[in-house]
C-alpha positions, -999 to +999 in steps of 0.1 A: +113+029-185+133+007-162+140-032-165+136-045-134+154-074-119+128-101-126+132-111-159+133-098-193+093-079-194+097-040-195+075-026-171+068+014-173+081+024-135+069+056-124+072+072-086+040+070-067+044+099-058+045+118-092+040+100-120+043+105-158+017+077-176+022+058-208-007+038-220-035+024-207-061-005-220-093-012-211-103-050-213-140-069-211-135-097-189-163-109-175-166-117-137-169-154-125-199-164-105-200-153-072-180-177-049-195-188-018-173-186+012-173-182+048-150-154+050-155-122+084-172-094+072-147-065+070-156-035+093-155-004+079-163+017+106-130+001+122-110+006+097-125+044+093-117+050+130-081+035+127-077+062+097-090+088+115-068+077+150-036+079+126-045+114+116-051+128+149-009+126+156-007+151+130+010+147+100+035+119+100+070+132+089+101+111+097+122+131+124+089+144+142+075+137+178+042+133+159+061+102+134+074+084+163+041+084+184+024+068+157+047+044+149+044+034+189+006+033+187+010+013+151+036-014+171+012-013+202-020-021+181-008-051+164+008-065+191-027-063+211-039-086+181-018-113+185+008-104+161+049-117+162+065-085+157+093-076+136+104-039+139+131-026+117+148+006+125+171+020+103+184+052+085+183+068+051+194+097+031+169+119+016+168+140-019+179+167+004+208+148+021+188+150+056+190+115+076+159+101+082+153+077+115+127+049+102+110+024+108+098-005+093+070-028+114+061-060+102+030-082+123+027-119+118+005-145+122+001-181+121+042-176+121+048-211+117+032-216+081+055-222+055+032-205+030+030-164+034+011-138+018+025-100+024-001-073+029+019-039+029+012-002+029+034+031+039+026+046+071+048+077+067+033+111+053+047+134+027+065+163+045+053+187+017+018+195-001+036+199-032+005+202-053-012+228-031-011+261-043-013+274-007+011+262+020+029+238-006+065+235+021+044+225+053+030+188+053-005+171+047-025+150+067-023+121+044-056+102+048-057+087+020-022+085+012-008+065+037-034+060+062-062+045+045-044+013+033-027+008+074-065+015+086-071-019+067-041-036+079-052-029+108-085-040+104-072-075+091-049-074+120-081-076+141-103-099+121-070-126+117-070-124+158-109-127+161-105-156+134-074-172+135-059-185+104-046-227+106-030-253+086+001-236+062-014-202+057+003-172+073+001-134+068+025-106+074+014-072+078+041-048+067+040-011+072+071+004+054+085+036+064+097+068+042+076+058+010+068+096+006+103+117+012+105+116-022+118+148-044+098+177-057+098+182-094+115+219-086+148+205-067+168+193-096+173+162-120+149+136-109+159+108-094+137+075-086+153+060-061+144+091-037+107+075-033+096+045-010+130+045+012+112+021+036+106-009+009+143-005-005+158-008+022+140-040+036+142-060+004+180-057+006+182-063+045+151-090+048+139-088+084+133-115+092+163-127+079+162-150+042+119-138+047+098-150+015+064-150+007+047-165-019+027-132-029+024-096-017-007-070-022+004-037-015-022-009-002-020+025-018-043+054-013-070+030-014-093+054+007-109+082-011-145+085-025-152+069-054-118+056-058-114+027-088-085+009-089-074-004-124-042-030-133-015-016-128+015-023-151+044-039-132+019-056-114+010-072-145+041-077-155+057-091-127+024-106-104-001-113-131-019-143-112-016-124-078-038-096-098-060-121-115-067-136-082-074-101-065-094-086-094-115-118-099-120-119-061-136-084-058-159-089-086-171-125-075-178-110-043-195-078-056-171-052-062-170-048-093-173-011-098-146-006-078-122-031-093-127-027-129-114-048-159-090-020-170-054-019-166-033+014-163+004+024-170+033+013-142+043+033-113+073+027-085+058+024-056+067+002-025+061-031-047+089-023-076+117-029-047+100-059-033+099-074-071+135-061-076+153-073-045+134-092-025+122-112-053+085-116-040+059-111-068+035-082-056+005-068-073+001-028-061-040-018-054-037+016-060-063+042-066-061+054-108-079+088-120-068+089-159-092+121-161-071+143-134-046+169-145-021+141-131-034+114-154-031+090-130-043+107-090-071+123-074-073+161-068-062+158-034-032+143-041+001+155-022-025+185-011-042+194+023-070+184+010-060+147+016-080+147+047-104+128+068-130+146+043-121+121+013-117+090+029-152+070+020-164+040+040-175+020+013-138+021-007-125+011+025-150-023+026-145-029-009-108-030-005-108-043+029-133-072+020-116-081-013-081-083+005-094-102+036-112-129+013-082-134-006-061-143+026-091-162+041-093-186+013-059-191+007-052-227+001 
């Protein structure tokens, strides 16, 4: 368990990546009526086909040609929808003491509001299949984890241009970098800090420089079929209202069965170093499987069988829709 910088709450942080659970509750909160607003309908189709357009470059290890093509084409896109860009590169040491070249991309809009909301997700994929019993040393295609929550950021990106936000509402899009060069469970002592490379180093050099926001919702694995995504614990802990606002959003608006009422044991994942250094509360929607032999991921997870085969067009709308009316009605 680590105390993070935040205040005196304990919150269980475990790495995204691999993840030991603690306990988990399950609550019966009942939804509110359905609120009536005049929010874009989320495409999923889009969002599917900006997936599937990330994992046609191959898997997307830092230090590859295949990496830096997509982050071109992930600068290029939100640029073409009206997005201020803010691209950070930067270098890190992995577990392995190799020195990754990253990037992380930030897209704004309405740039000028003094109220911001941050909508993240990793963009990097793992450079092993760690879990795979065949091939485990080459990399996955990481549909799911990593693609599926910047195919809705991307999406958003393209609704906020076809329906531009006014008044004091504005929205950064942040796609970190090295989230998944984390290490194996087979290379020695584990170490946390290994994980989400991208997100540590931004909230200690904010770009752009003294950046806030006055919330963040992180995008994780948010893809997969029959994906539910439960309350995770720092979240909790650290963003409670952000997660009341984004649970009781989804089920006013009929998602109910993919958001339940159930909360889930804490993880580190791009939104601990935002809460720890950047000091921007952040709730992390994150796909939670306690009946796996992980006790917290899918069977595909840090496999090749995180493919285009898992990702589900319905999770994506859920997900995409809940997010987009939470920015939409922002007061």
């Amino acid at each position: 368990m680590k105390v993070l910088a935040l205040g005196l709450l304990l919150a269980a942080s475990l790495p995204a990546c691999e993840k030991k659970t603690n306990t988990e509750t399950a609550t019966t909160e009942q939804p509110a009526a359905k609120a009536s607003v005049n929010v874009p309908a989320f495409n999923a189709d889009s969002a599917y086909q900006f997936v599937a357009q990330q994992v046609a470059f191959g898997p997307r290890v830092p230090n590859t040609p295949e990496h830096r093509a997509c982050g071109d084409f992930l600068i290029q896109k939100l640029e073409s929808y009206g997005g201020t860009m803010q691209v950070q590169s930067f270098t890190a040491k992995a577990y392995d003491g190799t020195s990754l070249n990253l990037r992380n991309i930030m897209a704004q809009f309405n740039p000028k509001a003094g109220k911001r909301i941050l909508l993240a997700a990793h963009w990097d994929t793992r450079h092993v299949a760690d879990k795979d019993q065949q091939n485990p040393t080459k990399p996955m295609d990481g549909a799911n984890d990593g693609a599926s929550g910047v195919g809705i950021l991307l999406e958003i990106a393209r609704q906020l241009q076809a329906n531009p936000l006014t008044g004091n509402v504005g929205v950064d899009l942040m796609l970190f970098d090295g989230e998944d060069y984390g290490q194996p469970d087979n290379t020695g002592p584990y170490k946390e800090d290994t994980w989400c490379l991208g997100s540590q180093y931004w909230a200690k050099n904010l770009l752009p420089k003294g950046y806030t926001a006055n919330y963040g919702i992180l995008l994780d694995m948010v893809g997969a079929k029959g994906s539910r995504f439960a309350r995770e614990e720092t979240s909790r802990a650290y963003a409670g209202d952000v997660v009341e606002k984004v649970w009781r959003t989804a089920n006013q608006i009929g998602y109910s069965d993919y958001f339940p009422f159930q909360d889930s044991p804490g993880i580190t994942d791009d939104h601990t170093y935002v809460i720890q250094h950047a000091n921007i509360r952040m709730a992390d929607i994150i796909a939670y499987d306690p009946t796996s032999p992980d006790g917290f991921f899918g069977p595909y997870h840090h496999r090749h069988t995180d493919n285009l085969d898992v990702i589900d067009r319905n999770t994506l709308k859920a997900v995409g829709q809940t997010v987009l009316h939470v920015v939409m009605t922002e007061e």
